[in-house]
C-alpha positions in Angstrom: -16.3 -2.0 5.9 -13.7 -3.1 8.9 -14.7 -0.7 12.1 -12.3 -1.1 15.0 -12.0 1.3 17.9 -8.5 1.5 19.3 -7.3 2.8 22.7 -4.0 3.1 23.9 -1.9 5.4 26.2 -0.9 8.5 24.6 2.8 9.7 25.3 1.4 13.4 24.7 -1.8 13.4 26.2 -1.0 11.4 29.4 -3.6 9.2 29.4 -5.4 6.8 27.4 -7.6 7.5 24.3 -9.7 6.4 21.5 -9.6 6.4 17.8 -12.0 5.0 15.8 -10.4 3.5 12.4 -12.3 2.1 9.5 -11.3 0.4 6.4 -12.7 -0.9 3.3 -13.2 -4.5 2.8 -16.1 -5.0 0.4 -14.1 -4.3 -2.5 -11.2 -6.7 -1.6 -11.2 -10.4 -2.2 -8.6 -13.3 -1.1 -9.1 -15.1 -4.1 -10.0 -18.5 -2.3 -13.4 -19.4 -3.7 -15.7 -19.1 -1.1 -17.9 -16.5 -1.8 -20.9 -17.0 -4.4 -19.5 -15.6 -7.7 -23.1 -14.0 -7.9 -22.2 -11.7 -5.1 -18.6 -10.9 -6.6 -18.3 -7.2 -7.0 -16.7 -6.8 -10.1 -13.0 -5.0 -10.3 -11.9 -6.6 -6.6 -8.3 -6.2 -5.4 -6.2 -8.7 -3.9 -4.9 -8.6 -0.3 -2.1 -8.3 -0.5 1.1 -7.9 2.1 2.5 -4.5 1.9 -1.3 -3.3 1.0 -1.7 0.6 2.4 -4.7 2.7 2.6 -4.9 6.8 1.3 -6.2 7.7 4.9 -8.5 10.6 5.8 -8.6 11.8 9.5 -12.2 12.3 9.9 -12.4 15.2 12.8 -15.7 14.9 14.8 -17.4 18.1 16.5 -17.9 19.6 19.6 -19.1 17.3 22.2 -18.9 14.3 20.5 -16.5 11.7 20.5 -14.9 9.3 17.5 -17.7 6.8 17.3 -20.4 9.5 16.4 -19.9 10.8 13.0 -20.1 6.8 11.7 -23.0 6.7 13.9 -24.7 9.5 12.3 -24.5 9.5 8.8 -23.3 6.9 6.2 -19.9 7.6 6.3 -18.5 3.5 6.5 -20.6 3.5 2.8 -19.1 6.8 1.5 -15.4 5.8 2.8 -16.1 1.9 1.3 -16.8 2.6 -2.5 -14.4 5.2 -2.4 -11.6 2.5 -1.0 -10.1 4.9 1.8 -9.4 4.3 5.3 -10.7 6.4 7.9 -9.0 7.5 10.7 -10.8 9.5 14.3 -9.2 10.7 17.1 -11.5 11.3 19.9 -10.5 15.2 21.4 -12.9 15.8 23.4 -13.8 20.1 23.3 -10.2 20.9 22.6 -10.5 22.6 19.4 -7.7 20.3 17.9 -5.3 22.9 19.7 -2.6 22.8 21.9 -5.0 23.8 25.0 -4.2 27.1 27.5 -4.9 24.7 29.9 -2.3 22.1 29.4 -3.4 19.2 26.6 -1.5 18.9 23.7 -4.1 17.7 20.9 -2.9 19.6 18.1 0.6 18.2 19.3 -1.5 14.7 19.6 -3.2 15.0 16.3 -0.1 15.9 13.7 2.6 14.2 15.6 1.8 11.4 17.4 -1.4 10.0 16.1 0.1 9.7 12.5 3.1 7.7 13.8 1.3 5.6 15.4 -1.2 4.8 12.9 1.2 4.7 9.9 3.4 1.8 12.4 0.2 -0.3 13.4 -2.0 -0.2 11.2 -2.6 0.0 7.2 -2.3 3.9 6.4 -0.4 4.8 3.4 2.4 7.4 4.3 3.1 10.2 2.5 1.6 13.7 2.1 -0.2 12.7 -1.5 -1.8 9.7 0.4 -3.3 11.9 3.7 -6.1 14.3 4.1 -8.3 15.7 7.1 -11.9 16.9 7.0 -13.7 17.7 10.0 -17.5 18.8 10.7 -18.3 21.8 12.8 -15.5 22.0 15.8 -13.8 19.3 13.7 -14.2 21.6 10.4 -12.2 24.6 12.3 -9.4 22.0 13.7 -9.0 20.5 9.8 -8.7 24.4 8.6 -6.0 24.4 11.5 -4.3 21.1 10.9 -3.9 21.9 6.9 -2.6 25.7 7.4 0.0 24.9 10.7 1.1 21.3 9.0 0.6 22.0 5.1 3.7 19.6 5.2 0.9 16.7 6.0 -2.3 16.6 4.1 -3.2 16.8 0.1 -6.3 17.9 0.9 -8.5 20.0 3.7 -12.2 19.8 3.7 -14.0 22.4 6.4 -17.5 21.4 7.1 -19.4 24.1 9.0 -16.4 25.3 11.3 -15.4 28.5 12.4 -15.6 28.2 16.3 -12.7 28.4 17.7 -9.5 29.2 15.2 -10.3 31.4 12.2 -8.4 33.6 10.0 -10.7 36.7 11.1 -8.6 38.2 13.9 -11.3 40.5 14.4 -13.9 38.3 14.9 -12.0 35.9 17.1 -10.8 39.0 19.3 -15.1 39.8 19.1 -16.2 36.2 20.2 -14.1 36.4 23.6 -17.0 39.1 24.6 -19.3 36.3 24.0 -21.2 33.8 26.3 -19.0 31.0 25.2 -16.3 29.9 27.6 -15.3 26.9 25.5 -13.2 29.3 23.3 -12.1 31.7 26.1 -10.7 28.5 28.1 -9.0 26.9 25.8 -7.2 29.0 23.3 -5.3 31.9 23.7 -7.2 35.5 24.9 -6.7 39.3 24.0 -3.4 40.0 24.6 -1.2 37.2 23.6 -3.7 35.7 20.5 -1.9 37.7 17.4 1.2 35.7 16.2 0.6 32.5 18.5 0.0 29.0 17.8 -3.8 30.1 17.3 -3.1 32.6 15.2 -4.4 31.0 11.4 -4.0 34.4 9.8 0.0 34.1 10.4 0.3 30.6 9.5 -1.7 31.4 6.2 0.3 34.4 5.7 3.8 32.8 5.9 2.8 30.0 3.8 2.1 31.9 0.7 5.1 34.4 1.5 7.7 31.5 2.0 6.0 29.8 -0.9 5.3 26.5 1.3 3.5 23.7 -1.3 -0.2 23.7 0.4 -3.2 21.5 0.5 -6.3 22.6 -1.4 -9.1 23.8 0.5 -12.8 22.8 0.4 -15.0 24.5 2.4 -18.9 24.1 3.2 -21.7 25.7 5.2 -25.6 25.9 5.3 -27.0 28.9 4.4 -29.0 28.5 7.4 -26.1 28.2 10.0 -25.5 30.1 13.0 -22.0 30.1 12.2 -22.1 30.9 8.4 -20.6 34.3 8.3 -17.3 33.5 10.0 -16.8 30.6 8.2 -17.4 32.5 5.0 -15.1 35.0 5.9 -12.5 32.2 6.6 -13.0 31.6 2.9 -12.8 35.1 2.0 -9.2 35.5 3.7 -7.7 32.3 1.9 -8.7 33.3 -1.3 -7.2 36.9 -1.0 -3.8 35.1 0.3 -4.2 33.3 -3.2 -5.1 29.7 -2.1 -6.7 27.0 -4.2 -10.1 26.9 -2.3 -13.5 26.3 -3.3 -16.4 27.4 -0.8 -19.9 26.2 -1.5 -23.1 27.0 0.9 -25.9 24.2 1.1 -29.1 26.0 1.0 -31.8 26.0 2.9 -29.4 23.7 5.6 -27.9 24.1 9.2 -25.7 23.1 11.5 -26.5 19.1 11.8 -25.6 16.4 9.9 -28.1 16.0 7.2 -25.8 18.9 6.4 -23.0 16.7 7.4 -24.0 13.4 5.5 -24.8 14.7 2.4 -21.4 16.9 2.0 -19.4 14.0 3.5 -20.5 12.2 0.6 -19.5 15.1 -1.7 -15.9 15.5 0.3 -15.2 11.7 -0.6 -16.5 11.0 -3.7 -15.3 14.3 -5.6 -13.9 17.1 -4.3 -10.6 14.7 -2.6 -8.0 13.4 -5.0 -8.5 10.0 -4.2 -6.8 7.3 -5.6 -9.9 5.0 -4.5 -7.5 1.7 -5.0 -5.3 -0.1 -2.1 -1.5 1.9 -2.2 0.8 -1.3 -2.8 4.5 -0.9 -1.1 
């Protein structure tokens, strides 16, 4: 794999940030002789100029930044022999959401960060070329990227989310009464949560009702997980609006990334419609 990290000043944010962005290599050749033929892989593809990537943005969790889900779990290997570029936005806690407190990120995330990345650097545009799977915080902001921008991503894959946004009204109304500020702070409380920008119920809602094309949804969890229930009842709501979503609970697993590495694997290698060969425009 090519890693990079890239930072540059973002027009939304305010400030500078990171992004992490990975391609595959291994599986390309220049045709120019160098390498030992016994160490060809077989079935190489030419660079080539014009060559694009399908590009996932790979959403990390909650205190974390975009270096650590490549740090750890095998994610470069995964993303290599399935010949997709990888593409992560460090968020900080922000819940991928446009913040109470002032920070654009979900703004950042659909808007900016796309244009910027499909202008510099190798990412295939196009809604059939783009996905977003996240883990934990960054399972919850894919769930929210793929219902509020259905327009952007073929594909959704929720790892272990549910804090923050959620389809359950209830609950999310519920976890304000709980000792966790990080979700009080940043999105929208009580009174003014139903129909807002947080709101995933409405967005999930009006998509079926306007009839808006939609990504599928994958959605995993360990059975052991503190967070299991509300990310199974995030399920549960899709399904009754009449999505295409497939749910599956890793058992006898939590909220880490064994979880994480082995379902990241799973994400990539079958449950995305991957091309897994360079886009050529």
């Amino acid at each position: 794999m090519g890693l990079l990290r890239f930072n540059f000043r973002s027009e939304v944010l305010g400030f500078s940030t990171n992004v992490t962005i990975c391609y595959p290599t291994e599986h390309l050749t220049t045709n120019l002789g160098y390498r030992d033929p016994h160490l060809e892989i077989p079935g190489k593809k030419p660079y080539r100029p014009g060559m694009k990537f399908q590009t996932v943005y790979l959403l990390h969790g909650g205190g974390e930044d975009d270096t650590v889900p490549y740090r750890y779990t095998r994610l470069e290997r995964y993303a290599e022999r399935n010949m997709v570029m990888l593409v992560t936005p460090s968020v900080n806690d922000s819940l991928y959401a446009n913040t109470t407190y002032g920070f654009r990120y979900f703004d950042y995330v659909t808007q900016e960060l796309p244009l910027v990345v499909q202008s510099l650097f190798a990412s295939a545009p196009g809604r059939e070329h783009n996905f977003v799977v996240g883990m934990a915080m960054g399972g919850n902001g894919a769930l929210a990227l793929g219902l509020i921008r259905p327009d952007l991503y073929a594909g959704v894959v929720d790892l272990s989310g549910g804090i923050g946004m959620t389809l359950d009204r209830q609950a999310y109304l519920e976890s304000l009464d709980w000792d966790f500020p990080l979700v009080r702070n940043t999105l929208r409380g009580k009174d003014a949560f139903v129909g807002s920008e947080h709101d995933l119920y409405a967005f999930a809602r009006r998509n079926m009702e306007e009839g808006r094309p939609v990504p599928t949804f994958h959605i995993g969890v360990g059975s052991r997980d503190f967070i299991r229930d509300r990310v199974y009842g995030d399920y549960l709501a899709l399904k009754q609006l009449g999505y295409d979503v497939h749910y599956e609970e890793a058992e006898d697993m939590g909220h880490d990334h064994d979880m994480w590495d082995a379902y990241l694997a799973k994400a990539l290698d079958s449950w995305l419609p991957l091309k897994r060969e360079p886009v050529y425009v």
